[in-house]
ZAMARGU-4260 file (C-alpha; in steps of 0.2 Angstrom, whole numbers, plus 5000, padded with zeros to 4 digits):
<rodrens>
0) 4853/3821/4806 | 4862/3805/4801 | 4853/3793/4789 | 4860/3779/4780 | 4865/3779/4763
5) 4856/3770/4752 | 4836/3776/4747 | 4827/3764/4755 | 4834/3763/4773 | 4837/3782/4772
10) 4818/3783/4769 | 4813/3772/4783 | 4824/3777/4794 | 4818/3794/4792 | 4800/3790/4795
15) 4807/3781/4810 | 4817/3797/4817 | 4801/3807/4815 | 4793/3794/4826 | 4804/3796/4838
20) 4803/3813/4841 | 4785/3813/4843 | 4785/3802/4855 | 4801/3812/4863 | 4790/3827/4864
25) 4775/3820/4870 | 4782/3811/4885 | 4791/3828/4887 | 4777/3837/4887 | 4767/3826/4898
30) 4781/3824/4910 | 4783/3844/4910 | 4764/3845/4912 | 4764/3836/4928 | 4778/3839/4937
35) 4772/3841/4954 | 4763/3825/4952 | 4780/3815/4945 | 4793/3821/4955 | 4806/3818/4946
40) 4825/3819/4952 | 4842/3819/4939 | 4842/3799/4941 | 4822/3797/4939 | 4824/3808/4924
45) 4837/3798/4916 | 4827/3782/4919 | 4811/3787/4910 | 4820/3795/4895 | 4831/3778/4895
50) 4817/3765/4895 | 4804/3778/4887 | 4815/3777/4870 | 4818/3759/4872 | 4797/3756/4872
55) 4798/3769/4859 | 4811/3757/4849 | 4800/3742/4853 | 4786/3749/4845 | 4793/3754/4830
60) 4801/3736/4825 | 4783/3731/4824 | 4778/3745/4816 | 4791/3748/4806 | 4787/3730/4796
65) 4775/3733/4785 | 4783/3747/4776 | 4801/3738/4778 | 4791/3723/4767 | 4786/3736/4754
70) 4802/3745/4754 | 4811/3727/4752 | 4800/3720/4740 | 4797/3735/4728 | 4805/3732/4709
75) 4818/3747/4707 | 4808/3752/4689 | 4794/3758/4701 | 4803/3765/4716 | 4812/3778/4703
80) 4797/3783/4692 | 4793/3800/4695 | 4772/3795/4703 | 4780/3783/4715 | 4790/3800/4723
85) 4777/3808/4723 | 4769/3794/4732 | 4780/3791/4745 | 4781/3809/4748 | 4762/3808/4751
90) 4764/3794/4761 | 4776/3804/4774 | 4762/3819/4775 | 4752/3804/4781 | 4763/3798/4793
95) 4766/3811/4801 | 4746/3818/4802 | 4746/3798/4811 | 4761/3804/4822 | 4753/3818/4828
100) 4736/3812/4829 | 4743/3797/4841 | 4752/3813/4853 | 4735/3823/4851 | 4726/3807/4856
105) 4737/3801/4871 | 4735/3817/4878 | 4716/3817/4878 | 4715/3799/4886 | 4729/3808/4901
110) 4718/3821/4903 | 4703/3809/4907 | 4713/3795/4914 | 4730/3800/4921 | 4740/3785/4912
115) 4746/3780/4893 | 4734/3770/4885 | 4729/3754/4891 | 4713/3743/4893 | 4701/3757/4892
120) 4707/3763/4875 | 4707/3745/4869 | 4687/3745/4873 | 4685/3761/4868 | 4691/3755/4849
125) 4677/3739/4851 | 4665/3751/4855 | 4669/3766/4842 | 4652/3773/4842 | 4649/3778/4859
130) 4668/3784/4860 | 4668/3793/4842 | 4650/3803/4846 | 4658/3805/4865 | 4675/3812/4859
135) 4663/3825/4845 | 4651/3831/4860 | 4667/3834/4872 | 4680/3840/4861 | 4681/3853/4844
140) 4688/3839/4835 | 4686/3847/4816 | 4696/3861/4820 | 4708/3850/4829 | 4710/3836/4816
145) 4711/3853/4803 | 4726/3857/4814 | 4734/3843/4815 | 4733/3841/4795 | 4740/3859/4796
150) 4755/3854/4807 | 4756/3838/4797 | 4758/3848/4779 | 4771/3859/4786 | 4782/3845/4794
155) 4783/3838/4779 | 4786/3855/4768 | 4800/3857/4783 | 4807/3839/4779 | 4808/3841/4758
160) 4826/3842/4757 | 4832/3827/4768 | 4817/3818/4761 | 4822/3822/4743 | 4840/3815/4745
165) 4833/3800/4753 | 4822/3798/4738 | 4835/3801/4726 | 4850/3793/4735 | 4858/3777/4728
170) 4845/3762/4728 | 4850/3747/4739 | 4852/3731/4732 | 4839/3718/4731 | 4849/3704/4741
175) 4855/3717/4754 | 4836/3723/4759 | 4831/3704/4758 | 4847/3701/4770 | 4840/3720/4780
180) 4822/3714/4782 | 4826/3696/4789 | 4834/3704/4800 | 4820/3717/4807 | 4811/3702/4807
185) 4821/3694/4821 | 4822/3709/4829 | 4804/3710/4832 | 4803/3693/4837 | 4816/3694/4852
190) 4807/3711/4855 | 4791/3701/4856 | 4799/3688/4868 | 4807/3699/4879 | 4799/3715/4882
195) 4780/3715/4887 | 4770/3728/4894 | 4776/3730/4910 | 4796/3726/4907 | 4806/3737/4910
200) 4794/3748/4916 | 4796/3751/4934 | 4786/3740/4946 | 4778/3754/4963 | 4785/3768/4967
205) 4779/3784/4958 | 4764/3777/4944 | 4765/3793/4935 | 4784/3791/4932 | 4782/3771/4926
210) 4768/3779/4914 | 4780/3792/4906 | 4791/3779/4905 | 4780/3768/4892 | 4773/3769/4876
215) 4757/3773/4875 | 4753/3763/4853 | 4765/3748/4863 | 4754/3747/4879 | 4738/3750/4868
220) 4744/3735/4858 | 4750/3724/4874 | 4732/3727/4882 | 4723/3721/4866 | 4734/3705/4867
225) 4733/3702/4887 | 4715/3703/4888 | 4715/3688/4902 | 4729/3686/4913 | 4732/3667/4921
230) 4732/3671/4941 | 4745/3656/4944 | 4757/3658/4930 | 4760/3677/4934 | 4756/3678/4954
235) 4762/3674/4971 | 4753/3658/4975 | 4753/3648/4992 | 4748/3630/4996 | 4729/3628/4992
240) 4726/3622/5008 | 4733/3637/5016 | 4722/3649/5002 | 4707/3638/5010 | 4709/3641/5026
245) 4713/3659/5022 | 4701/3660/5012 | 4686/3651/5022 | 4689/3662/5036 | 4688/3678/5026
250) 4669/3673/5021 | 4664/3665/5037 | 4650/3671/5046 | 4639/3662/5061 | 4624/3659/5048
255) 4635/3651/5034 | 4638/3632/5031 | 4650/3630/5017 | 4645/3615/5004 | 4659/3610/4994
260) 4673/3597/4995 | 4685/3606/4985 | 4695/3616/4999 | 4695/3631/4989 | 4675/3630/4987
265) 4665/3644/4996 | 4649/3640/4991 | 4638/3639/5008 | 4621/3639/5012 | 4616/3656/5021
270) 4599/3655/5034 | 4597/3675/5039 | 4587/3675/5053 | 4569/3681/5055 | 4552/3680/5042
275) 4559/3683/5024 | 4554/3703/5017 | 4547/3702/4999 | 4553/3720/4997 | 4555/3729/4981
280) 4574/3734/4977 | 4578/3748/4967 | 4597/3748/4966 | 4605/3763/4955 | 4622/3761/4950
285) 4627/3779/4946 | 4642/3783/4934 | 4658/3791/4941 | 4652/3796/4958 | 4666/3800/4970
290) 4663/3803/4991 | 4671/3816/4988 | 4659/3827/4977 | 4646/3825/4992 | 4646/3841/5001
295) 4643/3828/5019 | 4661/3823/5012 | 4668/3843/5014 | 4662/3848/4995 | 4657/3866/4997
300) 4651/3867/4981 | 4632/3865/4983 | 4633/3851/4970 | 4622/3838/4979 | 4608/3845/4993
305) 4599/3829/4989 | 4612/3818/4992 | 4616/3826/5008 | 4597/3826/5015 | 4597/3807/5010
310) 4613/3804/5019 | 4604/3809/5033 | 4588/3798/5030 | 4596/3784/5026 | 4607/3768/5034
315) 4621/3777/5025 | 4640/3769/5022 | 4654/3781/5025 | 4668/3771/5024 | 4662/3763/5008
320) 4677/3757/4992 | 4674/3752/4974 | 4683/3738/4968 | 4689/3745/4952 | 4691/3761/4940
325) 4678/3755/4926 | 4659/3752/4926 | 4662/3736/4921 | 4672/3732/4936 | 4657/3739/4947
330) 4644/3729/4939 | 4655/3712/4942 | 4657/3716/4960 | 4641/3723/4966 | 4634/3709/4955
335) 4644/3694/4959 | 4655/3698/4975 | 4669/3694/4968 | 4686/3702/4969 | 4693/3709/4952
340) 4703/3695/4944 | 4716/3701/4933 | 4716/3705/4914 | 4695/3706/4908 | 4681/3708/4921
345) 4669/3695/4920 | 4657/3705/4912 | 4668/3707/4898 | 4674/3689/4895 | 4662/3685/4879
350) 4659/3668/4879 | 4660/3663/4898 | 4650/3680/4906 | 4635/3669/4910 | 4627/3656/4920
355) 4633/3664/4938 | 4623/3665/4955 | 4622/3682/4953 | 4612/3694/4965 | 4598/3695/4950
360) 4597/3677/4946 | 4596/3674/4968 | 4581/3686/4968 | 4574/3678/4952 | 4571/3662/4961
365) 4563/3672/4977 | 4551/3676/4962 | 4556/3694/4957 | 4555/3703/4942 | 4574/3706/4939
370) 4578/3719/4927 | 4594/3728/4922 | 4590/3745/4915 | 4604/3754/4908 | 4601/3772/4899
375) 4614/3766/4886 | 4614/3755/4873 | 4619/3736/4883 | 4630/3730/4870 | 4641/3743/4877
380) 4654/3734/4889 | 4644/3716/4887 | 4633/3724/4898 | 4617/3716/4889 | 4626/3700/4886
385) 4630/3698/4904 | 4614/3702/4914 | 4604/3692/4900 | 4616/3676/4905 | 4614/3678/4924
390) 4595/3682/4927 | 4593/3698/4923 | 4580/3706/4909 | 4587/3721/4898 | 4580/3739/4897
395) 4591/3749/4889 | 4591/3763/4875 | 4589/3753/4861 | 4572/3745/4869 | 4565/3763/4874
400) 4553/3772/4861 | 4561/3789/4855 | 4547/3799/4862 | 4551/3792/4880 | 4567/3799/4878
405) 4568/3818/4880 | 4589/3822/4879 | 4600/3811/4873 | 4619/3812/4872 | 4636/3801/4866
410) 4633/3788/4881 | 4613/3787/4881 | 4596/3793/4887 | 4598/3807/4901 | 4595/3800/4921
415) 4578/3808/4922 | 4571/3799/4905 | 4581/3783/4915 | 4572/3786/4930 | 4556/3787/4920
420) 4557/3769/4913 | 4559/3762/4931 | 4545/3771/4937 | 4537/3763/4922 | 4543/3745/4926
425) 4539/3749/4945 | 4522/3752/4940 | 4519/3737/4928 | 4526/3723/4941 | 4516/3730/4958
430) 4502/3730/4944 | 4502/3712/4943 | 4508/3707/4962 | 4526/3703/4956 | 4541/3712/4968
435) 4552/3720/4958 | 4572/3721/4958 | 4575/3736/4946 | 4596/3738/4943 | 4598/3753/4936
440) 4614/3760/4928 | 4615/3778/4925 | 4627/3787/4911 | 4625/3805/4913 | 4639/3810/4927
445) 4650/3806/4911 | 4661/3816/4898 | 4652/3825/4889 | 4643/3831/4904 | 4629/3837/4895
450) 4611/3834/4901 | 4592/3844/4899 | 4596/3863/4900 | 4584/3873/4912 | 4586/3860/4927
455) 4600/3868/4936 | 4610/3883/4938 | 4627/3877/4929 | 4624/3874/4910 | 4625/3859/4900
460) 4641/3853/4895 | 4655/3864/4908 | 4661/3852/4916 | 4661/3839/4929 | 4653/3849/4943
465) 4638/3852/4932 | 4636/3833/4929 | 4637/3830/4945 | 4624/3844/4951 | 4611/3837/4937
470) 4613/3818/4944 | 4609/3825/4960 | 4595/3835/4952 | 4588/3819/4945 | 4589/3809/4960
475) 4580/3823/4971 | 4566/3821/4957 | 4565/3801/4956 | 4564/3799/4974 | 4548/3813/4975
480) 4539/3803/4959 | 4540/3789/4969 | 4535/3794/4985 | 4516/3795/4975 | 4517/3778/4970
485) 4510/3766/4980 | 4523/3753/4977 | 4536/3766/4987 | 4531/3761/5005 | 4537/3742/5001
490) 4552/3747/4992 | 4570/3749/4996 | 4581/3760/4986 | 4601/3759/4986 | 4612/3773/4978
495) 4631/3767/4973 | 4643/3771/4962 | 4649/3761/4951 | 4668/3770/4952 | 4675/3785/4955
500) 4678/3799/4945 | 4697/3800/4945 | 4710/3784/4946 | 4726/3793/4942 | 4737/3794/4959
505) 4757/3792/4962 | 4756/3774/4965 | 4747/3759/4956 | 4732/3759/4968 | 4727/3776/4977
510) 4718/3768/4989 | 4707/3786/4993 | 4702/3788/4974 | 4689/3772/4977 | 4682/3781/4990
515) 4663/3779/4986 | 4645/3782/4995 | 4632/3769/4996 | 4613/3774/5003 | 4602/3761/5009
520) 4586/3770/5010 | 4570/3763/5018 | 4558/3775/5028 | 4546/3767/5041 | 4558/3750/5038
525) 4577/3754/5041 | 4580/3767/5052 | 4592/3781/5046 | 4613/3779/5054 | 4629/3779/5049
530) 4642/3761/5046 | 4658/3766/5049 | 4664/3750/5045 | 4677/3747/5031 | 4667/3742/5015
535) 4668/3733/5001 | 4657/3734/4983 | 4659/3716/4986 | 4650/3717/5001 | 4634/3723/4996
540) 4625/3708/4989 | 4626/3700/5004 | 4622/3712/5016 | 4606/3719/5007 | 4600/3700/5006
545) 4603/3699/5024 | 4593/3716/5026 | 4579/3705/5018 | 4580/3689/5029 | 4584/3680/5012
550) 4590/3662/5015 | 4599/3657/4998 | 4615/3647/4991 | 4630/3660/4991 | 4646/3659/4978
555) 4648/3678/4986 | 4666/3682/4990 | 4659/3696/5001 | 4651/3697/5017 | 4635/3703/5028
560) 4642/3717/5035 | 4628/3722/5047 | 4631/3704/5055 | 4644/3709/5064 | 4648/3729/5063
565) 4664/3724/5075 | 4674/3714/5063 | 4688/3723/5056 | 4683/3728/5037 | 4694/3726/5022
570) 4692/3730/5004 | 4698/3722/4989 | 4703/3736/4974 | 4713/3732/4959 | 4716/3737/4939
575) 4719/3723/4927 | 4736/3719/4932 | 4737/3727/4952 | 4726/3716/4966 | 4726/3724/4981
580) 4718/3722/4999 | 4716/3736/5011 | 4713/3733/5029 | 4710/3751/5035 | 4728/3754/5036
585) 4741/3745/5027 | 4737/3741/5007 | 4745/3724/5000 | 4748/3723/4981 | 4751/3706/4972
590) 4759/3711/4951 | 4763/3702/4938 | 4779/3692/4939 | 4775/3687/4955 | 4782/3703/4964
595) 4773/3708/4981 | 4772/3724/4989 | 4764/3731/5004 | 4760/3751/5008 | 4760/3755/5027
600) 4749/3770/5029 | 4742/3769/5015 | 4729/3785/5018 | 4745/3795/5024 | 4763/3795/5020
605) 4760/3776/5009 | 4778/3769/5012 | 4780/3757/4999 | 4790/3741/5007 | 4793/3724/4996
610) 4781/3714/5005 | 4783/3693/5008 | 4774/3677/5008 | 4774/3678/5031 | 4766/3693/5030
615) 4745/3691/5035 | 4739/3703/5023 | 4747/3697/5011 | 4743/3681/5013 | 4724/3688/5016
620) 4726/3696/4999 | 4732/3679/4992 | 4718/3670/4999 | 4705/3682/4989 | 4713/3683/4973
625) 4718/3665/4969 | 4703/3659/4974 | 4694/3670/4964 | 4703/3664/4949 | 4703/3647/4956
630) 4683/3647/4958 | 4680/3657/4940 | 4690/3643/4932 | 4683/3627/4939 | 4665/3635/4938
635) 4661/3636/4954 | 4654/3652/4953 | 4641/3642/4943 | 4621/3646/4946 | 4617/3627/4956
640) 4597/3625/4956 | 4600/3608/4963 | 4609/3612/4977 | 4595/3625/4983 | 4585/3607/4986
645) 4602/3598/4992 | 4606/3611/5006 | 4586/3614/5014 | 4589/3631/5008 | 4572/3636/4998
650) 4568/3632/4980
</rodrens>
């Protein structure tokens, strides 16, 4: 191994070396792992090596730096006494029990999320205690961390020798590690200005091989800093009068009048036909639920009998797409009915999360008892925050007495104790004569797939199948409790997921992993069928207002769609960098740096094509993205009492 001569650089670069084979190994591993997935040839080989060691490099000039500071600045009477040795040889059984937890750690989050680290493990460092008691309930991780400080204590046994002559070798002078760390320093800065987190990396084509090709502490680092991404700066853009036009006929419908005089502004006035129904909505956003764990879907599993029966029973959507790969991006859609903007959902921006016309806050002023019950703790995600700012009153874990809870795990109360409290809350409100609009969130179809033992046939904790067996177990039992109740005649429930259980695909946006069910489910009110109709999160808002014969002020970037079943659907989807719209077919992508794509086929063969400003879906995608940001920015997805007066529409 070659390491420069003097003491000080030898040491670092050693460190550094050590670094880099770690990270060598791990994309190796990762990338011998998942071969099929990749697809690698001789050329894509050489690629991801080549731009995987220069993230690698980039990473360490930052990280490199405070050590290089020590190193520079420490007085050569210290740096040869005999403690300070055996210090720094410490130090390097440290580093390398860091090194290796960062490759144990990267390998967890690709097992549970297909990618390097990104904005999910950002969030999950905010909120550490529902990720720490998550990672101890899923994963033996004394005995891993015991190994890791095993492995640790023999890499550094093994790296005596070459890290004894670094210690011992000639020390560098003073002025010359001055002169060594100005220039790291200048290094990091150009590193700073020129590569981000998606340069070099690959733009389309194969997501797994840009992934390898990253970082995973660089990205994790990049994420933290990029929390908000200006649509304009980094986007394809068109004139805002062709966004308008775009745009306005994307939202249109024949019971809309829009309001604004910005072009860009959608608010409208919606009159739905027919005598307003004060019904009571139970909507339950349920964690992780993908169509395809539905045995109506092909599943041939048994995992979800009552599913299946209520497909049958209920106005059911089978052509039905989350917007996103995270609750939070459900919440903000089915929510709001706004596409997902780049960088942070709404839900997440701390500071400007509230004050919308969300669905709650619409309902509120139809006189409902909006509630947002989540079987977690709301501080989790903003959650709390943001349905407290847009209408909404909190339920959650934290407002539940102990003895109301009967299993608890890392992510909160288990669905049945959840379905208790809105039987509760059910039975409070239709007490006093108020309709209720109950938003549940559930948390149990999550990792660590534990829940109450004794209700099904797969024990707690094995896997995915079982969560999902025990959600539909809980569901059955809800729906029988409240088939007692006296409430349950004037009540509609709604079942969506909130995402699926899997993102991870060969391209940036796999258009079939955010396939999702929704369940409309009124008997003796909405007759049981199917919608085949392309469907968005987005659009649910809308169209269960419209179910209501609800007249009311709309920000909603979605639409009715049992207005006209005829009219070609669309979806938007997108991560916090990729915005996408679907149209059955074809999938447009707008990235950062303004680059366009477009995938023909996008449910078969999905051949990727550079895609341009002529084209109509991506000029459709345009519409919806930039005036998404447009209308977040200049507030006009504000909550507007006056202008429920100003438009006729009622107060």
């Amino acid at each position: 191994m070659f390491l420069p001569r003097h003491a000080q650089t030898r040491y670092l670069g050693l460190l550094v070396a050590c670094w880099l084979a770690v990270f060598f190994l791990t994309r190796s591993t990762l990338l011998l792992t998942h071969l099929p997935e990749a697809a690698v040839g001789v050329f894509d080989l050489l690629r991801i090596v080549a731009l995987g060691t220069a993230y690698d490099l980039a990473f360490l000039l930052y990280a490199a730096l405070p050590l290089a500071f020590y190193l520079a600045l420490c007085p050569e009477r210290l740096w040869r006494s005999r403690g300070h040795r055996v210090f720094l040889v410490v130090l390097t059984g440290l580093s390398l029990f860091a090194m290796f937890f960062v490759a144990a750690a990267e390998w967890l989050f690709w097992d549970e999320f297909g990618v390097r680290f990104n904005f999910i493990a950002v969030d999950y460092l905010i909120y550490s205690k529902e990720v720490v008691d998550n990672i101890l309930e899923s994963y033996p991780i004394v005995p891993l961390l015991a190994l890791l400080a095993l492995l640790a204590g023999i890499a550094t046994l093994a790296l005596r020798r070459p890290l004894m002559a670094a210690l011992t070798a000639p020390s560098l002078p003073h002025a010359a590690r001055l002169r060594g760390l100005g220039l790291l320093l200048l290094a990091a800065a150009l590193n700073l200005a020129v590569i981000g987190q998606d340069f070099p990396r690959p733009r389309g084509g194969n997501i797994y091989q840009a992934e390898l090709a990253g970082n995973g502490p660089f990205q994790f680092f990049a994420a933290f800093r990029n929390n908000e991404i200006d649509y304009r700066q980094f986007y394809a853009t068109l004139p805002d009068s062709e966004t308008a036009a775009l745009l306005r006929a994307e939202v249109a419908e024949p019971n809309a009048r829009f309001l604004g005089n910005d072009p860009l502004d959608i608010r409208r006035a919606i009159a739905n036909p027919g005598g307003e129904l004060r019904r009571n909505i139970v909507l339950v956003t349920i964690e992780s639920l993908s169509a395809k764990y539905l045995g109506s879907f092909g599943d041939t599993r048994g995992l979800t009998p009552h599913l299946d029966a209520l497909r049958r029973e209920s106005l059911f959507f089978n052509n039905f797409q989350a917007t996103g790969t995270r609750t939070d991006r459900g919440l903000e859609a089915i929510t709001l009915s706004i596409p997902p903007t780049p960088g942070r959902s709404i839900v997440k921006r701390i500071g400007r999360e509230s004050g919308y016309a969300s669905l709650g806050q619409q309902l509120v002023v139809k006189g409902y008892d909006s509630v947002f019950v989540y079987g977690g703790r709301g501080y989790f995600d903003n959650m709390s925050r943001f349905f407290a700012g847009n209408g909404y009153r909190i339920v959650d874990q934290s407002s539940v007495p102990d003895g109301e809870m009967q299993f608890r795990n890392a992510w909160g109360m288990s669905d049945e104790d959840l379905y208790a409290q809105a039987l509760k809350l059910a039975d409070q409100d239709h007490a006093t004569g108020q309709p209720f609009f109950l938003h549940l969130m559930t948390t149990s179809n999550h990792r660590p797939y534990t829940y109450p033992d004794g209700r099904i046939d797969i024990p707690s904790g094995s896997g995915r199948a079982g969560a999902v067996k025990y959600t539909d177990y809980a569901i059955g039992r809800f729906l029988e409790q409240a088939r007692a109740r006296p409430w349950f005649a004037d009540t509609v429930f709604i079942f969506v997921a909130d995402h699926t259980a899997g993102s991870a695909g060969h391209e940036d946006l796999p258009v079939a992993n955010y396939h999702i069910p929704l369940f409309i489910y009124a008997p003796g009110w909405i007759a049981p069928r199917e919608v085949s109709t392309l469907t968005s999160q987005i659009d649910l808002a809308p169209t269960l207002l419209g179910l209501l014969n609800m007249d009311y002020v709309s920000t909603f970037f979605g639409r009715n769609v049992l207005l006209d079943e005829n009219r070609p659907g669309r979806t938007v989807i997108g991560n916090y960098q990729h915005l996408g719209l679907f149209d059955g077919k074809d999938l447009a992508i707008l990235s950062p740096r303004k680059a366009i794509r477009r995938h023909d086929d996008a449910l078969g063969e999905s051949r990727e094509q550079t895609g341009t400003l002529a084209e109509p879906l991506i000029r459709r995608n345009i519409a919806y993205y930039e005036g998404a940001s447009h209308a977040f920015r200049q507030g006009l997805l504000a909550w507007r009492p006056e202008l429920l007066t100003k438009t006729g529409a009622p107060h």
